[in-house]
C-alpha positions as CSV (number, residue, x, y, z in Angstrom):
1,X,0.0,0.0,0.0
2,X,1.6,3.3,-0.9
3,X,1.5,4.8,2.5
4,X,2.4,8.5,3.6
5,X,5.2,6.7,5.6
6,X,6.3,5.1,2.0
7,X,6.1,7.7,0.2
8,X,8.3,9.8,2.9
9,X,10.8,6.7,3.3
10,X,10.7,7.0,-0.8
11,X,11.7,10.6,-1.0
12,X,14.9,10.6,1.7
13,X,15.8,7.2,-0.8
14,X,16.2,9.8,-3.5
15,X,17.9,12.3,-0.7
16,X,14.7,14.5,-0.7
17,X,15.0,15.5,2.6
18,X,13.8,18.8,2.0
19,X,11.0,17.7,0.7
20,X,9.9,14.8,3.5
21,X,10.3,17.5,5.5
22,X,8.1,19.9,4.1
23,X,5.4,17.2,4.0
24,X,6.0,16.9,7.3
25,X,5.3,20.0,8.3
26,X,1.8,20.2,6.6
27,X,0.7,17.6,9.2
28,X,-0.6,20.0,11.0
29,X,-2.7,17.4,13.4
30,X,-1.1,14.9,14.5
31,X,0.0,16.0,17.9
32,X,1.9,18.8,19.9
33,X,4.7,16.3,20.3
34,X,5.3,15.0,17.3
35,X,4.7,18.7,16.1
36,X,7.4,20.1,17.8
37,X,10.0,17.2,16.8
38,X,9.0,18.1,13.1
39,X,10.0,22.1,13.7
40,X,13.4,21.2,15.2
41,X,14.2,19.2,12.9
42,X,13.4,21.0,10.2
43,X,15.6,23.8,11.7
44,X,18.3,21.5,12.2
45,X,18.4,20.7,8.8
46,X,17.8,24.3,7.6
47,X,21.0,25.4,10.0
48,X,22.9,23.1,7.9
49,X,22.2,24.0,4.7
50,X,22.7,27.3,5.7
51,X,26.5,26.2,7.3
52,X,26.9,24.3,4.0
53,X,27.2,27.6,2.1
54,X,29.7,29.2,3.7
55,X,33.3,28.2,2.8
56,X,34.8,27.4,5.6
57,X,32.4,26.5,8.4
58,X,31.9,22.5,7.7
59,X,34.4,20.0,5.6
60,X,32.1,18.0,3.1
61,X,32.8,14.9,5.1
62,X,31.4,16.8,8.2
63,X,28.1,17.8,6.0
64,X,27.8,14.4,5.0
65,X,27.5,13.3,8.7
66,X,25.1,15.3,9.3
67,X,23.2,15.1,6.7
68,X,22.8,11.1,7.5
69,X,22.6,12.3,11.3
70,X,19.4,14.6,10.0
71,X,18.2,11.6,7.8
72,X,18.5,8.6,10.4
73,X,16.4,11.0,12.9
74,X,13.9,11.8,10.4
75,X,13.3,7.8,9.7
76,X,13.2,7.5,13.1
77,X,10.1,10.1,13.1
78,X,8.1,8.7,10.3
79,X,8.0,5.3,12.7
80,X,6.5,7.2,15.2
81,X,3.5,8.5,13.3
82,X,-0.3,7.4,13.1
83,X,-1.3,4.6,10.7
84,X,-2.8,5.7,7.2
85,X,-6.7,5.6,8.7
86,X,-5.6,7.0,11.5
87,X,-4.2,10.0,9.9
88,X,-7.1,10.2,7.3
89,X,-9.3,10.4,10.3
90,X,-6.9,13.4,12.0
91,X,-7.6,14.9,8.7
92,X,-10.9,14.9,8.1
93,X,-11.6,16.1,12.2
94,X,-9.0,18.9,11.1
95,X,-11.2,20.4,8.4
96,X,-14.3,19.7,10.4
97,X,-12.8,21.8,13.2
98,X,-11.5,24.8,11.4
99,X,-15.0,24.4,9.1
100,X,-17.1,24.6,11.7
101,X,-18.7,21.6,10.3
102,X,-18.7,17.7,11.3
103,X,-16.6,15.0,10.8
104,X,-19.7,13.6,8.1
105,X,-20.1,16.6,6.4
106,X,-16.2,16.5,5.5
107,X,-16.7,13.0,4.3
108,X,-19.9,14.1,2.0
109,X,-17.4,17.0,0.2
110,X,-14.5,15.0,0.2
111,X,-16.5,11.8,-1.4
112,X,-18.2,14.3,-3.7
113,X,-14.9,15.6,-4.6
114,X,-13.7,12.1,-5.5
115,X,-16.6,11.2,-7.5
116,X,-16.4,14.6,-9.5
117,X,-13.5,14.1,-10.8
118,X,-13.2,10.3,-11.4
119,X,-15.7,10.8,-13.3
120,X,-13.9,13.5,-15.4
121,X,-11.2,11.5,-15.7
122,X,-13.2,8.2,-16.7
123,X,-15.0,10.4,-19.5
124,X,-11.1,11.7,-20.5
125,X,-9.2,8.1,-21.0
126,X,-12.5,6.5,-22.0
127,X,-11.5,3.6,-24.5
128,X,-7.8,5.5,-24.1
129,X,-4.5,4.5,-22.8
130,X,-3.1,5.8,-19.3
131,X,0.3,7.0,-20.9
132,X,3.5,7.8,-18.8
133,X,3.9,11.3,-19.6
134,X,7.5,12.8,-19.3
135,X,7.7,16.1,-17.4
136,X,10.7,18.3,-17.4
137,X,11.2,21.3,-15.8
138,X,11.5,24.6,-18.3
139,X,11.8,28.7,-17.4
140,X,10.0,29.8,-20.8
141,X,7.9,32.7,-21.0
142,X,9.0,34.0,-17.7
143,X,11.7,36.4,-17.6
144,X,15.5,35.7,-16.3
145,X,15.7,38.4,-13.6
146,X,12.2,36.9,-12.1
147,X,13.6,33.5,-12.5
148,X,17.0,34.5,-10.5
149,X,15.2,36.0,-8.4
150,X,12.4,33.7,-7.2
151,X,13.0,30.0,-8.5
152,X,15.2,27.8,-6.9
153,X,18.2,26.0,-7.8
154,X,16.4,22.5,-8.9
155,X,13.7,24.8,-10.5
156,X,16.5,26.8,-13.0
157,X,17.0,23.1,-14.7
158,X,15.8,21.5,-17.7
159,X,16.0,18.6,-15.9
160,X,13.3,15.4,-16.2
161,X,11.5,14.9,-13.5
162,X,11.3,11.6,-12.0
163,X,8.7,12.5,-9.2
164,X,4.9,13.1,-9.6
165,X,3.3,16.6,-10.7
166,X,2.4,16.1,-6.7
167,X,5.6,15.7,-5.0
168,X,6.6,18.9,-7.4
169,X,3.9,20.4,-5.9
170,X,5.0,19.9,-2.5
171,X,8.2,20.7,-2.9
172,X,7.3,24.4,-4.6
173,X,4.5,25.3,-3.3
174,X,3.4,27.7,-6.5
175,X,3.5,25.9,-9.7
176,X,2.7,26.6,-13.4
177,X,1.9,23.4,-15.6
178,X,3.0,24.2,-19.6
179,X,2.4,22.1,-22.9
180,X,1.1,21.8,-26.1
181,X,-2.5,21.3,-27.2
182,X,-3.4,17.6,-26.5
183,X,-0.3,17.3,-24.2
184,X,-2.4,16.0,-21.1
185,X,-1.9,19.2,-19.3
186,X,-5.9,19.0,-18.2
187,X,-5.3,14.9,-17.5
188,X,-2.5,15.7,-15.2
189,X,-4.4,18.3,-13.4
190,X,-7.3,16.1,-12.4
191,X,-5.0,13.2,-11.4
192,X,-3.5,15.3,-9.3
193,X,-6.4,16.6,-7.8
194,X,-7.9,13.4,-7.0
195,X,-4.7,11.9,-5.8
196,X,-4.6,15.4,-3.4
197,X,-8.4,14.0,-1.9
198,X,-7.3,10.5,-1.3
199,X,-3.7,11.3,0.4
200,X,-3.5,11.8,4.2
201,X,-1.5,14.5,4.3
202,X,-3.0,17.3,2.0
203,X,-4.6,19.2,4.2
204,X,-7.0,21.0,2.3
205,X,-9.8,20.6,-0.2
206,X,-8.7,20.7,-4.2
207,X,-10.7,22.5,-6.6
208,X,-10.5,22.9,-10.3
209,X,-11.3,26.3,-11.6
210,X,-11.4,27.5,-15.1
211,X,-10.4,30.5,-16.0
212,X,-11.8,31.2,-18.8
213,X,-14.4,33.5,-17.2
214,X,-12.1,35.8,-16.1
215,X,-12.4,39.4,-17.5
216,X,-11.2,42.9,-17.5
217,X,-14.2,43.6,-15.3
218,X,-13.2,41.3,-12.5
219,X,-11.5,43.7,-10.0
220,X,-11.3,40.8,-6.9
221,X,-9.9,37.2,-7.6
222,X,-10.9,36.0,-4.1
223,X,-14.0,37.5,-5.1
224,X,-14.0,35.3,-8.3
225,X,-13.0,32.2,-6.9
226,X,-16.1,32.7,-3.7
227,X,-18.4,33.3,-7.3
228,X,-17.1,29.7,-8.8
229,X,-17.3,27.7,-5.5
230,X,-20.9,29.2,-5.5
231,X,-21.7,28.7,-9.2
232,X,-19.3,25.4,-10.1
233,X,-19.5,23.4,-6.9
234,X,-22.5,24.3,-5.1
235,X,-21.4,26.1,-1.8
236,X,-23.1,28.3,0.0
237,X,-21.8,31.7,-0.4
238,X,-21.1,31.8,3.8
239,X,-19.2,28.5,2.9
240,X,-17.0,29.4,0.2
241,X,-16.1,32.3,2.4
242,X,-15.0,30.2,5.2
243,X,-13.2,27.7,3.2
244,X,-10.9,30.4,1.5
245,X,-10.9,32.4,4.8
246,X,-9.1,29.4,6.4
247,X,-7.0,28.8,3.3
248,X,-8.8,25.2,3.0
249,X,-8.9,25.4,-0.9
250,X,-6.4,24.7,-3.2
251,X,-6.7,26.5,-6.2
252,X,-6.2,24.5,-9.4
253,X,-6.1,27.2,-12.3
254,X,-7.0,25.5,-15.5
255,X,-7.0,27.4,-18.9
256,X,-4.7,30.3,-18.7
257,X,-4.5,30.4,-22.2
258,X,-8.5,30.4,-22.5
259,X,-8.7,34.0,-20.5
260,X,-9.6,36.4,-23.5
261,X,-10.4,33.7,-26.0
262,X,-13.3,36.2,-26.5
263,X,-11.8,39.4,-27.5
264,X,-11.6,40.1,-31.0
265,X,-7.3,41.7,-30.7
266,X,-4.5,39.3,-29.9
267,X,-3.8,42.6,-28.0
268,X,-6.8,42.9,-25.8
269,X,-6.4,39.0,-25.0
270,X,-3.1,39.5,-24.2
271,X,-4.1,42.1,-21.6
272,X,-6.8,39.8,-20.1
273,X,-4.3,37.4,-19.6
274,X,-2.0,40.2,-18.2
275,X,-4.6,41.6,-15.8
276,X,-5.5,38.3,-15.1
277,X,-2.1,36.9,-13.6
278,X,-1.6,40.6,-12.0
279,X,-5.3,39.7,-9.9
280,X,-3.5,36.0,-9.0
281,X,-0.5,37.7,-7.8
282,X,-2.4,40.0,-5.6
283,X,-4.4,37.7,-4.7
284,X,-1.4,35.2,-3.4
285,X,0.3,38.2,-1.5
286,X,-3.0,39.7,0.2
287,X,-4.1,36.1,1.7
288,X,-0.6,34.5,1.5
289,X,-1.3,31.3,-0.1
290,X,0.6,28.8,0.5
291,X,-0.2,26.2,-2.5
292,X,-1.7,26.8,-6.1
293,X,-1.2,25.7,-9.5
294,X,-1.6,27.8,-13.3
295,X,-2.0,25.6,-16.5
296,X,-1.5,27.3,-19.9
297,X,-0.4,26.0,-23.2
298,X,2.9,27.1,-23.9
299,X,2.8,29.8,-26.6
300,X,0.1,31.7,-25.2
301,X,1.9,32.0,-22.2
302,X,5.0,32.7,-23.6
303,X,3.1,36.1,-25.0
304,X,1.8,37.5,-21.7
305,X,4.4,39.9,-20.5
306,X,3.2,39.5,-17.1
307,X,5.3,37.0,-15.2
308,X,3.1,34.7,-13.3
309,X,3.4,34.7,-9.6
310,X,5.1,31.4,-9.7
311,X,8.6,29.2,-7.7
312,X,8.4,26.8,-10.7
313,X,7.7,25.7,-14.1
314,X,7.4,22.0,-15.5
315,X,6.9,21.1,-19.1
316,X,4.4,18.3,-20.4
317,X,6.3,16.9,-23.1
318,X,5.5,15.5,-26.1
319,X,5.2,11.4,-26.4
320,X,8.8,10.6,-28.1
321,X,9.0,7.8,-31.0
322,X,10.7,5.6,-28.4
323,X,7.7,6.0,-25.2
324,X,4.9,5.7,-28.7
325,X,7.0,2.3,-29.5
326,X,6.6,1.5,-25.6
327,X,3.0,2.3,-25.9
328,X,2.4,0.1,-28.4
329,X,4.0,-2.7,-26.8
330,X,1.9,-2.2,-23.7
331,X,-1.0,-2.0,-25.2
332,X,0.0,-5.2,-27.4
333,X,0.1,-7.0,-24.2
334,X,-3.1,-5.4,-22.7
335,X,-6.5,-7.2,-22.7
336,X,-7.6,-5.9,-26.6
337,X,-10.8,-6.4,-28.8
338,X,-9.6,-7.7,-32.3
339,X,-10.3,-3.8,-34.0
340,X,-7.6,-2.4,-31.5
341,X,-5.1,-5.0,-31.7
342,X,-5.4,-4.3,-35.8
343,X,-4.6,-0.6,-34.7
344,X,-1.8,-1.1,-32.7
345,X,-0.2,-3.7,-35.5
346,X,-0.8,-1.7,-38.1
347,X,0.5,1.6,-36.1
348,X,4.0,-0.8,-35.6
349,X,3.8,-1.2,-38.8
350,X,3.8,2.4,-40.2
351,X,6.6,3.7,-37.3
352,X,8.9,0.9,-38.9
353,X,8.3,2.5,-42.0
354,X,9.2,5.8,-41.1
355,X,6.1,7.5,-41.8
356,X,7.2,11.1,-40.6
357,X,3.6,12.6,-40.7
358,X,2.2,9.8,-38.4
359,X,5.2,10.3,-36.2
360,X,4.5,14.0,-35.5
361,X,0.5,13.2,-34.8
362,X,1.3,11.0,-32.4
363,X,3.6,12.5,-30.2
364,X,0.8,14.4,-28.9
365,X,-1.2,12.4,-26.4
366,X,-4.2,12.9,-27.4
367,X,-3.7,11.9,-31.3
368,X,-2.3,9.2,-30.4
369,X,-5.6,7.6,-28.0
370,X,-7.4,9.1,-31.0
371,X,-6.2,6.7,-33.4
372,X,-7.5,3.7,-31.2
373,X,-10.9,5.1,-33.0
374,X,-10.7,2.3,-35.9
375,X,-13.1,4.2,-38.0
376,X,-10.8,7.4,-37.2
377,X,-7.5,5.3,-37.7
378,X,-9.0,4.4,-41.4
379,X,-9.7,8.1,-42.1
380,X,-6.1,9.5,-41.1
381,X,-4.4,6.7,-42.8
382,X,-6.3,8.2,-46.2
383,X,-5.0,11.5,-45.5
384,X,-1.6,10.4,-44.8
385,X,-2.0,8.4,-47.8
386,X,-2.4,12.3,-49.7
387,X,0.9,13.4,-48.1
388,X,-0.9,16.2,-46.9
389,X,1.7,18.3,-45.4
390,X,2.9,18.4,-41.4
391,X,0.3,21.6,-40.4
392,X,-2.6,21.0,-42.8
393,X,-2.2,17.4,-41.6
394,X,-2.7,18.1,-37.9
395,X,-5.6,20.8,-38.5
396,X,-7.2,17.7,-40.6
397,X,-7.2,15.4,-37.2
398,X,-8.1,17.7,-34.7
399,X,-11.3,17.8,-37.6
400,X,-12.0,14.0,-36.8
401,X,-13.4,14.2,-33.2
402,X,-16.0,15.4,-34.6
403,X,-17.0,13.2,-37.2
């Protein structure tokens, strides 16, 4: 069972201490005691990394003691806490207390949560295949002097990531999601957000808003996100005031690049998108915050001027020809009716023939579940039959969902 105590154990495996520790610290109910061994701890550890800067003070075989000194103390606290139930039913008393609402109640949202966006995501990968998508991290569209300024060091990378879009989460606190159209960027966002309900230690409820009402006549975005509980999920507006009042919500921003979609200029979209990201900033300093993500697709991000208010940027990537090859070998293996298995041959067929236009389609995500569709998969073989070139090609399938 994949455990909060696993998952900790997990992270100082990778020597994410920083991170355990931060988790950690969101446990905000678990007990004075255990409380307090968490802040010293986590001061300890902060006192070193401090000392570790500074030529001089520590030889690296002395950091490296206490570095395991830090970690062996900090296995020893995982041991000590509450079982997985145990914690799950801390939790839920938690938000019942500081909600003013029972134990039940927090169940009912919480369940209604789950069920929300299962269901989202069951109507998403319907007849699809859960792929493994690669997520990097990336600094485009934001300036360099607000990078310097406010990312840290793992966050100024290119790196892969090997962790989840969670664990990134945890680790930055404020986090903007990037990627092409069809990436999985929404996908991502909702397995996240479920994951969030079902783990002990996120301490707060996660909800999915969409931008794309935003305007230039908003003037409040707490205001905006009270109107969207109220309107989207069905709380009361005393409710939604409460929850965002005890910073119980965590905002999921979906659709950056959908803000403006209305306006007839690219210029007066761009200065939604501006204004916008200058009401989230605001927003994040007034009520300080401590947890949100944006998504956008790249390129419209990358033409707002405004920075967003942000400690870290990851990248969707597209699928490459080796993870499509992968793909198909899973699904290969997978339980198949006799129309898919045709697919998948016949899509192992065309990659070993180098079909270039195929090969760009389907490093997008979504293109590729689309070609599962075997009265789809006949239709975009007879336009790759017309060598239809790489844009007109791709404007051609997006056509096909609707047919």
């Amino acid at each position: 069972m994949n455990t909060l105590k696993t998952r900790l154990k997990h992270l100082l495996a990778k020597a994410k201490t920083k991170q355990a520790l931060q988790q950690l610290l969101d446990l905000n109910y678990i007990g004075e005691s255990l409380k307090e061994e968490i802040t010293l701890l986590n001061a300890r550890f902060h006192k070193l990394q401090s000392e570790g800067t500074i030529k001089g003070i520590l030889t690296q075989e002395e950091k490296t003691i206490r570095y395991n000194e830090i970690n062996d103390a900090l296995l020893l606290l995982i041991e000590k806490l509450p079982d997985e139930a145990e914690l799950l039913r801390l939790k839920r008393e938690d938000l019942a207390k500081k909600l003013g609402i029972t134990s039940k109640e927090v169940i009912k949202i919480t369940d209604e949560l789950e069920r929300r966006y299962s269901e989202r995501l069951r109507q998403k990968l319907d007849r699809r295949l859960a792929l493994s998508l690669q997520l990097s991290y990336t600094q485009e569209g934001t300036s360099e002097e607000y990078v310097e300024t406010f990312f840290e060091e793992e966050s100024k990378t290119t790196d892969t990531i090997p962790t989840t879009c969670l664990d990134v989460l945890q680790s930055h606190q404020h986090l903007l999601i990037l990627g092409n159209p069809g990436a999985g960027k929404t996908t991502l966002l909702l397995e996240l957000a479920l994951n969030w309900v079902q783990k002990s230690e996120a301490p707060s409820l996660p909800i999915i808003f969409n931008l794309a009402s935003w305007t230039l006549a908003h003037t409040s975005f707490r205001e905006w996100l009270e109107s969207s509980l109220v309107t989207g999920y069905g709380f009361s507006k005393e409710f939604a005031k409460k929850t965002l009042d005890a910073q119980l919500v965590l905002p999921l921003l979906d659709g950056l690049d959908e803000v403006g979609k209305k306006e007839a200029s690219a210029e007066t979209q761009q200065e939604v998108r501006s204004h916008c990201l200058e009401a989230i900033d605001q927003y994040i300093a007034d009520e300080n915050v401590p947890q949100f993500i944006i998504c956008s697709r790249r390129k419209e991000y990358a033409e707002i001027t405004q920075n967003a208010p942000i400690r870290a940027e990851i990248l969707v990537n597209p699928l490459t020809i080796e993870q499509i090859k992968q793909e198909l070998e899973k699904a290969a293996s997978k339980d198949l009716s006799n129309s898919e298995i045709n697919v998948v041959k016949k899509l192992q067929g065309l990659l070993k023939e180098g079909k270039s236009n195929l090969v760009n389609v389907l490093c997008t995500p979504f293109y590729f579940n689309l070609a599962f569709d075997a009265e789809v998969l006949h239709r975009f073989l007879r336009q790759t039959s017309q060598h239809y070139p790489k844009r007109k090609l791709i404007l051609k399938t997006t056509s096909l969902r609707l047919l």
